[in-house]
C-alpha positions in Angstrom: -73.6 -66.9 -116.7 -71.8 -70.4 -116.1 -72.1 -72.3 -119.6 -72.5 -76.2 -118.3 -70.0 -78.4 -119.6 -70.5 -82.3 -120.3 -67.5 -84.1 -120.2 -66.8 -87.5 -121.9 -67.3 -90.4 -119.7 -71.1 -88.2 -119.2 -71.5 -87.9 -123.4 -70.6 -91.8 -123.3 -73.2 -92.2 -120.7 -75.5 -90.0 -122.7 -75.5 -92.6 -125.7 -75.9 -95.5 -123.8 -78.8 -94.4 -121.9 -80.1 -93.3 -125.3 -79.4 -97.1 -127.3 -82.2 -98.2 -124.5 -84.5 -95.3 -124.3 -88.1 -95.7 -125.3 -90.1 -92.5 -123.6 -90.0 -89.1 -125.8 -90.1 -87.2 -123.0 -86.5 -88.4 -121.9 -85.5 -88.4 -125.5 -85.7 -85.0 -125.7 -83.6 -84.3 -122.7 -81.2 -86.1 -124.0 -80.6 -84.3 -127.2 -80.4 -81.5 -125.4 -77.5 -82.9 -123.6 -75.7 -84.4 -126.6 -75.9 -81.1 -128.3 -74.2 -79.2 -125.4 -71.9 -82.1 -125.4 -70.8 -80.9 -129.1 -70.8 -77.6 -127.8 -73.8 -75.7 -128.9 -75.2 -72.5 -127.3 -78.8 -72.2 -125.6 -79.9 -70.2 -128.8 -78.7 -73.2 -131.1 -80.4 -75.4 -128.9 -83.7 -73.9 -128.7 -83.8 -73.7 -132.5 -82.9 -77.4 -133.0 -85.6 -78.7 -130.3 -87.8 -76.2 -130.2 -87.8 -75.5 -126.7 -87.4 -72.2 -125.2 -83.6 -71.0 -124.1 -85.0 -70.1 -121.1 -86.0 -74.0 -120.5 -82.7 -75.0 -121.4 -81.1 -73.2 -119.3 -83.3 -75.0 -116.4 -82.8 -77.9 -117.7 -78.7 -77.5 -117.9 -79.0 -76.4 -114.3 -81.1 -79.3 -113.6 -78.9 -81.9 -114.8 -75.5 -80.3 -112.9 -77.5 -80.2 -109.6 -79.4 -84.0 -110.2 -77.1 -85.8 -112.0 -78.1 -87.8 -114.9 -80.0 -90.4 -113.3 -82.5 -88.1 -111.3 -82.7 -85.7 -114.4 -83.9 -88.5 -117.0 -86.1 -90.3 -113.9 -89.8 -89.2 -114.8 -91.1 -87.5 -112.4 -94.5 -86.9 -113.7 -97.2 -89.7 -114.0 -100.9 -90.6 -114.9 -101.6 -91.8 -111.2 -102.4 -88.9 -109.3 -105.6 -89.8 -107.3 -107.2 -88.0 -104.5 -107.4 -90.8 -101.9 -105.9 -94.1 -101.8 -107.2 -97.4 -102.8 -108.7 -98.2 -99.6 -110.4 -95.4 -99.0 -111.6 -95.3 -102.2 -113.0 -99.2 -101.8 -114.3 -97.9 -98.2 -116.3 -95.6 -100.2 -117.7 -97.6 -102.6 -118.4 -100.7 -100.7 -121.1 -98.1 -98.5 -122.6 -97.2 -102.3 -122.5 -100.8 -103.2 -124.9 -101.6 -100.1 -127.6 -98.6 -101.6 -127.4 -100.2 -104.6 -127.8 -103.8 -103.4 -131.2 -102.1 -101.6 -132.6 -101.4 -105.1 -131.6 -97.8 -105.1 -130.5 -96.5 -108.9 -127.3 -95.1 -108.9 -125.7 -92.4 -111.2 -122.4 -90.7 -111.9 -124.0 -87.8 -110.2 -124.9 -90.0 -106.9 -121.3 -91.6 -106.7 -119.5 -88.0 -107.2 -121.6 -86.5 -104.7 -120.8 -88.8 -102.1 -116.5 -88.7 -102.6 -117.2 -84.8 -102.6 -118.4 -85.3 -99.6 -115.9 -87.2 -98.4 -112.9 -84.8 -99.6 -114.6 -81.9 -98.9 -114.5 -80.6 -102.6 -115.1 -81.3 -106.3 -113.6 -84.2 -107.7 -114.3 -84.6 -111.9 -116.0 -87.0 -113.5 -113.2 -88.5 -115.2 -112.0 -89.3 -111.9 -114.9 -91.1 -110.7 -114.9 -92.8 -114.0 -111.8 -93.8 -113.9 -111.7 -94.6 -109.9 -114.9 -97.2 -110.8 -112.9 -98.7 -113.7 -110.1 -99.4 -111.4 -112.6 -100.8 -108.9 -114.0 -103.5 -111.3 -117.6 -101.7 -111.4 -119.2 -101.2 -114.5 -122.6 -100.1 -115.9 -125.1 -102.5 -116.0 -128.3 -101.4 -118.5 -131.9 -103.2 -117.9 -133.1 -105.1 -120.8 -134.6 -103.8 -123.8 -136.9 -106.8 -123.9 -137.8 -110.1 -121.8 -135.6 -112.4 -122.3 -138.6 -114.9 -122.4 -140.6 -112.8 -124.8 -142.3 -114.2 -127.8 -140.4 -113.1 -131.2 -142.5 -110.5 -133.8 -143.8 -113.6 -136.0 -145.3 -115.8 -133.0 -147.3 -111.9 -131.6 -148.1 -111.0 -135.4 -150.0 -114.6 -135.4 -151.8 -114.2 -132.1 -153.3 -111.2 -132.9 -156.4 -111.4 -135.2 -156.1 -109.8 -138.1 -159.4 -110.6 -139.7 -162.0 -108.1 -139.2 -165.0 -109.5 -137.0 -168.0 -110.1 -140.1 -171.4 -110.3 -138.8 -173.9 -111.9 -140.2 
C-alpha cells in the first residue's frame, strides 16, 4: 500500500487554508492532512480524530486524486429538493386558486397533490419547508369577533336578578 506523502509548499497551503477556515467539516480534513504532513500512520490518525483508518485511507486517496481545492470544497448541502422552484410555485399557485374558492387546506391536501405530481412520497418536512420558502404560512380563524363586547359589558346585559312576582 502507497503511504501518501504531503510535501511542503501543500503543508504551507494546509495552514493557510486553515487561518481562514470556519466549517468543521473541512476542519477535520485538514487535521488529517497536517498530521500526515508530520508523518503519522493511518492507525495514529484514527486515534487522534476518531475516524476510522479505513476513512482515512479514502480520504488520503481522495485528496492525491482531487487536489486540495476539490477535497476541502463541500460537496454536501441542506438544498436538496425534489423539483425546482418553478415547478414548485406552478404547484402551489393551482392550490392557492382552491383556497381562494373557500376550500380549507391542510398539510395532508398540499402533500397529496406534489405526490401526485412526482409520482411518490415526499415528507412533510419537505412540504413544510417548500411553503416556508414560498412565503405561505398558516393563517388560524379568530378565537373571538373582533367586534365582540368584552366579559364586563355581557355580565351587565344579562339579568341577574331573579324575576319576583308579586
Amino acid at each position: 500500500m502507497k503511504v501518501i506523502k504531503i510535501t511542503e509548499t501543500e503543508y504551507q497551503k494546509i495552514l493557510e487554508i486553515d487561518k481562514k477556515n470556519r466549517n468543521n467539516r473541512v476542519d477535520q480534513k485538514l487535521r488529517v492532512l497536517k498530521l500526515r504532513y508530520e508523518g503519522a500512520s493511518n492507525k495514529e490518525i484514527s486515534l487522534r480524530t476518531g475516524y476510522n483508518e479505513r476513512y482515512i485511507t479514502k480520504l488520503m486517496g481522495d485528496y492525491a486524486k482531487q487536489g486540495l481545492e476539490e477535497f476541502l470544497r463541500i460537496k454536501h448541502t441542506s438544498h436538496y429538493r425534489l423539483l425546482d422552484e418553478n415547478e414548485e410555485a406552478k404547484i402551489l399557485a393551482e392550490i392557492e386558486k382552491e383556497a381562494e374558492a373557500g376550500m380549507i387546506l391542510t398539510i395532508g391536501d398540499i402533500t397529496a397533490a406534489f405526490e401526485k405530481k412526482l409520482g411518490r412520497k415526499a415528507s412533510k418536512m419537505y412540504i413544510y419547508r417548500l411553503l416556508k420558502r414560498h412565503g405561505w404560512r398558516k393563517i388560524l380563524p379568530r378565537s373571538k369577533h373582533p367586534k365582540s363586547a368584552d366579559k364586563e359589558a355581557v355580565s351587565a346585559s344579562k339579568k341577574l336578578n331573579p324575576v319576583t312576582t308579586n
